[in-house]
C-alpha positions in Angstrom: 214.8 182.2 254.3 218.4 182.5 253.2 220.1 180.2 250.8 222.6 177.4 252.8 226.3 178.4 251.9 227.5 176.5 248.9 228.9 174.0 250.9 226.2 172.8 253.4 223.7 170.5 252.2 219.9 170.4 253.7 219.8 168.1 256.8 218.7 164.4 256.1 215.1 163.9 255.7 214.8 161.4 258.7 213.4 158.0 257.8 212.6 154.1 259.8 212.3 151.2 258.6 212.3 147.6 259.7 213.7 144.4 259.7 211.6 141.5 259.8 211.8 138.5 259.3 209.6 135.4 259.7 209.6 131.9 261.6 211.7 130.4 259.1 214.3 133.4 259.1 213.2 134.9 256.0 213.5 138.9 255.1 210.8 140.8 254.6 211.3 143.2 251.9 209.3 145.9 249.4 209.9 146.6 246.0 210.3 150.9 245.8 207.4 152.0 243.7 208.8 155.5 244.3 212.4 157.2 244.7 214.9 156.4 246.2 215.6 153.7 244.8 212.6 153.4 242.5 212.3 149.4 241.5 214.8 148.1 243.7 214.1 145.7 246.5 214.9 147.8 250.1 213.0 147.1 253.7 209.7 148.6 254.2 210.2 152.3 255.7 209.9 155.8 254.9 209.3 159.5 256.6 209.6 160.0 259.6 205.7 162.3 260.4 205.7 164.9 262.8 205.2 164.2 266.1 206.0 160.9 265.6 208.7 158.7 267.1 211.1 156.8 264.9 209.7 153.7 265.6 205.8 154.5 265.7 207.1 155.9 262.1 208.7 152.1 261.3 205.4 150.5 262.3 203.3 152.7 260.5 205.6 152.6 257.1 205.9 148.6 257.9 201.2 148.5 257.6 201.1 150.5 254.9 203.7 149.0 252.4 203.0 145.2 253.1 199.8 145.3 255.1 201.5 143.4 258.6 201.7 144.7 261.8 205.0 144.5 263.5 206.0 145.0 266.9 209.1 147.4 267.1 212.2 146.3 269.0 215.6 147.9 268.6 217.5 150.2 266.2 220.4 147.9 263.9 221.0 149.8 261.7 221.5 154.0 261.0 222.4 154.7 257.3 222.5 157.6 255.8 221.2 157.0 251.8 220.9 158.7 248.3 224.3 161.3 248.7 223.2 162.3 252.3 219.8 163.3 251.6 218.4 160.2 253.9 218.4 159.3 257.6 217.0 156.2 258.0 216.8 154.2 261.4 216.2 150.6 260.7 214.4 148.6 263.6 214.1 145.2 264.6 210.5 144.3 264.2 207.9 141.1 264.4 204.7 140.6 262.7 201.9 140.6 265.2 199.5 140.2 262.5 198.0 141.7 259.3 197.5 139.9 255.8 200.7 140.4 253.4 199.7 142.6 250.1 201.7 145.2 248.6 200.8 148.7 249.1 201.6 152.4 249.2 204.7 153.3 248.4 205.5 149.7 247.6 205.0 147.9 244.4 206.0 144.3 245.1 206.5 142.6 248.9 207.9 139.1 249.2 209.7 137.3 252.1 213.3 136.0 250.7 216.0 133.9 252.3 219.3 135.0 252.7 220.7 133.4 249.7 217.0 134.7 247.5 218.0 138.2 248.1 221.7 137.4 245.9 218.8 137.3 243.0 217.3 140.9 243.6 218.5 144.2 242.8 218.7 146.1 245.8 218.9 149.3 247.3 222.4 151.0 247.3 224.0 149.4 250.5 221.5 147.2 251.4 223.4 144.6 251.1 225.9 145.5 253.1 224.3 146.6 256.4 222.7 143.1 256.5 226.2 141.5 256.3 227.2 143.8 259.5 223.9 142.2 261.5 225.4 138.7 261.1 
């Protein structure tokens, strides 16, 4: 394998994630046990597997870091994170079931309201791709 010229960097690692939120409009959202963004609050998501779709990927990554089952809808948002080195397709999603807990790659899970996630540190950005959905 030959080295990319000094100027190209490695394509993204493709990522999903969702956005869910619950009956009362509140955000569901997992704090990063691992990088990027290690310790700050981001939506559930991660790797895209092989031979998995996007969204199978956004279900998957939404069970194992908050133990719910979603039903995935559209894409909202496509952000590319941490200097390029992320892809990550965010979907709409609703819970369809599952018990909340923290897990995998998560070390905290919470619902917030829209003025609760002022309080949290989030990921780079976060922020402002929410604003852009309203």
């Amino acid at each position: 394998m030959s080295p990319l010229p000094r100027d190209e960097k490695p394509a993204p690692v493709e990522c999903a994630g969702a956005i869910v939120r619950d009956e009362a409009g509140r955000l569901l959202v997992v704090r990063r046990g691992h990088p990027p963004a290690q310790g700050l609050w981001s939506l559930p998501g991660g790797r895209i597997e092989p031979g998995e779709t996007a969204a199978e990927a956004a279900a998957r990554e939404v069970h194992e870091e908050t133990g719910l089952d979603v039903d995935v809808g559209p894409v909202l948002i496509t952000a590319v994170i941490a200097d390029g080195g992320y892809r990550v397709q965010d979907f709409a999603a609703r819970v369809i079931g599952g018990e909340l807990r923290a897990g995998d790659d998560a070390s905290d899970v919470r619902w917030v309201s829209d003025d609760e996630l002022d309080d949290l540190e989030l990921s780079p950005g976060l922020r402002d791709e929410l604003l852009r959905l309203d």
